[in-house]
C-alpha positions in Angstrom: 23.2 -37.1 -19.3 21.6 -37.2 -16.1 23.1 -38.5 -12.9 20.8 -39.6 -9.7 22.5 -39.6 -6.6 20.8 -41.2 -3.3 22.0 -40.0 -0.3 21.4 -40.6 2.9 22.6 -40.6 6.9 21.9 -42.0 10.0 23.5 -41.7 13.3 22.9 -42.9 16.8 22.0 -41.3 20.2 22.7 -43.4 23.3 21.0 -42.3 27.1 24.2 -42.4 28.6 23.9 -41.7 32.6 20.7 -39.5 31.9 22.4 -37.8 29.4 21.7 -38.0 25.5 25.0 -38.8 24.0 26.3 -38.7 20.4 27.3 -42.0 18.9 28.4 -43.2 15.6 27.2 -41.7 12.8 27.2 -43.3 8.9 27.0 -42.1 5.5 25.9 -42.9 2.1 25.2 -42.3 -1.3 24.4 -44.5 -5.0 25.2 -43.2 -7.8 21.4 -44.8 -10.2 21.6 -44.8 -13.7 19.0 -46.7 -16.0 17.3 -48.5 -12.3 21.6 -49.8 -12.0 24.0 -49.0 -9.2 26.8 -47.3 -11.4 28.8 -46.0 -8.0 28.4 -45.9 -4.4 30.4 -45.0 -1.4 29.9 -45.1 2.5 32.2 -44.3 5.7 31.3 -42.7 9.1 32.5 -41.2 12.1 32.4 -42.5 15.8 30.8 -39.3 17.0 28.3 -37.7 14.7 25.2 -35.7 13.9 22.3 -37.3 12.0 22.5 -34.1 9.6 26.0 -34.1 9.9 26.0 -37.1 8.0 23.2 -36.8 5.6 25.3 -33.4 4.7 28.4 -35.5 4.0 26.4 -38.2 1.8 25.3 -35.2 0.0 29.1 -33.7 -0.2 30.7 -36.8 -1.3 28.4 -37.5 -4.4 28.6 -33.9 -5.6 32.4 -34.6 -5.1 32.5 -37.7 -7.4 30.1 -35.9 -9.3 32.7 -33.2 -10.4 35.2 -35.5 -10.7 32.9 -37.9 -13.3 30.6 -35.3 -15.1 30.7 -33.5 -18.0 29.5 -29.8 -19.3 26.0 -30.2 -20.2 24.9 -32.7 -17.4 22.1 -32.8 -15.1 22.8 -33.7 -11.4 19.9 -35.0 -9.0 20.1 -35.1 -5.3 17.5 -37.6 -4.0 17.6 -37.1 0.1 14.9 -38.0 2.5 16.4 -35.2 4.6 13.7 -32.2 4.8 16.8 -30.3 6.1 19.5 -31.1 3.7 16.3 -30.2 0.7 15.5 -26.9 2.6 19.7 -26.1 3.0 20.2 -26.0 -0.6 16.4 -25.0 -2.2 15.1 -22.5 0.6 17.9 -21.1 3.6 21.0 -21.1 1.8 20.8 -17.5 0.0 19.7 -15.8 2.9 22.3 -17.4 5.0 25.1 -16.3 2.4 23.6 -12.5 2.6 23.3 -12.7 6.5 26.9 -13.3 6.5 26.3 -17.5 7.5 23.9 -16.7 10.2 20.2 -17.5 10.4 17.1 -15.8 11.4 16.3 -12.1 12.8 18.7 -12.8 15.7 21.7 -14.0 13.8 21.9 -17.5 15.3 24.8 -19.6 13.7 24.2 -22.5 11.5 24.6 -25.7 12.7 26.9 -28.0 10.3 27.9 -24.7 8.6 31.4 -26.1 7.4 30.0 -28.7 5.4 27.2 -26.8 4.1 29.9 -24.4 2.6 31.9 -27.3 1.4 28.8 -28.4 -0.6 28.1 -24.9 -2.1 31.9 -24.8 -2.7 31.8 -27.7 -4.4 28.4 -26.9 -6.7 30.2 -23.9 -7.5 33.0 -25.6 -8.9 30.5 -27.8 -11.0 30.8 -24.5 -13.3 28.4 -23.3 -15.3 28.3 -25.9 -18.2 25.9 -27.8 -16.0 22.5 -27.5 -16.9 22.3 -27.8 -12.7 21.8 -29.9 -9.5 18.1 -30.5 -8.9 17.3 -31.0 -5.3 14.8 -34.2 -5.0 12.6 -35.0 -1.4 11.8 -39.0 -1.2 9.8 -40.1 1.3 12.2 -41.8 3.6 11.5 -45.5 5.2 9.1 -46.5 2.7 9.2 -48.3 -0.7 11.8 -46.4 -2.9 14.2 -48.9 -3.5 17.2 -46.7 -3.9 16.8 -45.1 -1.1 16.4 -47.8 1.3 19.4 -49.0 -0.2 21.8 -46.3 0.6 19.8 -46.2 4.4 21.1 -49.9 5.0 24.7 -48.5 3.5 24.8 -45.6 5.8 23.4 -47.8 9.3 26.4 -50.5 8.2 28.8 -47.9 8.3 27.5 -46.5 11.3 27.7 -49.7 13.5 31.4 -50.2 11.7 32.0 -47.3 13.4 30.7 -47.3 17.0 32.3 -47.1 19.6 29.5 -49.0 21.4 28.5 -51.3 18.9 
């Protein structure tokens, strides 16, 4: 069977006294079988990241998709986060053999915790998956499902604000 998760993030910076200021950040993801919502799930934080919470959209389907898949399955990741795509098709080995640190000068990784948590939890997918495929949509345009899980992830970012 194949699964398609949508996942998305959003999260708000505020000019705060000259200063760029975190805000509230939201979540999302849709579980799409058949053109049907099947699952979905959204939260948020009241200070957050953009990628922060595209990363977490991403962690919390794999998450139900461990804990609702079987051996044999196919699990796609549709994101309209370049980053979150690059993470897990492009940086992710070399940042593993580099110890969890990027480029010639060892920089840290930004949002490393949750990008082990997500390799952690592929990982534990086991290896009766026939895999996760990582998918790019064009964000803000016409793909349905992925507008849908945007207006889930900016709802649960203004539930969350602080300012809002």
């Amino acid at each position: 069977m194949i699964y398609n998760y949508y996942c998305d993030g959003a999260a708000t910076l505020n000019l705060i006294n000259g200063e760029y200021q975190r805000q509230a950040g939201g979540w999302a993801w849709a579980l799409i079988q058949e053109d049907k919502i099947v699952a979905e799930e959204s939260g948020g934080l009241p200070m957050s990241t953009n990628n922060a919470m595209e990363l977490t959209a991403i962690s919390q389907a794999l998450n139900h998709a461990r804990e609702n898949t079987q051996g044999g399955d196919t699990i796609n990741i549709m994101s309209d986060s370049a980053y979150c795509i690059n993470i897990f098709t492009k940086w992710l080995k070399g940042w593993k053999v580099n110890g969890w640190t990027r480029g010639k000068k060892h920089e840290p990784i930004e949002n490393v915790d949750l990008i082990k948590e997500i390799d952690k939890t592929i990982n534990a997918l086991g290896s009766n998956f026939i895999g996760v495929n990582w998918i790019k949509v064009k964000g803000h345009s016409n793909s349905q499902w992925n507008n849908y899980v945007d207006g889930l992830a900016v709802k649960a970012k203004k539930e969350n604000s602080v300012f809002e």
